[in-house]
Phi, psi and omega in degrees: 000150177209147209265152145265197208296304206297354161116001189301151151280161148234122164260172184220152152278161190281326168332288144350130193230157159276165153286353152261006149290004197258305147355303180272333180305304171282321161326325193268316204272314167287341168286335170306307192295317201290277194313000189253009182258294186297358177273322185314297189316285208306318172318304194293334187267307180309297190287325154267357171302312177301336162312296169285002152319287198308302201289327156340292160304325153298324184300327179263351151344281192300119170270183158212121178291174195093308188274150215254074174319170170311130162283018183260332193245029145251353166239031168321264328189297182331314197257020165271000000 
């Protein structure tokens, strides 16, 4: 407790934060947003790369008549 000029008590609550409890407080809460943004990115990236892995390997399966390959790969055969 502590008295003031006017002889009054002042009580303080428990509430009451400092400023470097406010500090530490955002501090802790943006580094909380930067890691659950960056676990998102990695999940989200992990999963369509494998998506796109997946679908890649079907894709060379599938033949389709008609279609012109790369031309890198119709004059494969010229300098050997």
């Amino acid at each position: 407790m502590k008295h003031s000029i006017l002889g009054f008590i002042e009580m303080y609550s428990h509430t009451q934060s400092s400023s470097s409890d406010r500090i530490l407080g955002a501090s802790i809460a943006g580094f909380s947003i930067l890691a659950v943004g960056f676990s998102a990115f990695v999940v989200g990236y992990t999963l369509t790369r494998s998506s796109l892995q997946e679908s890649a390997v079907n894709a060379n399966a599938v033949v389709h008549e008609g279609v012109i390959p790369h031309e890198g790969t119709l004059w494969q055969d010229v300098g050997q």
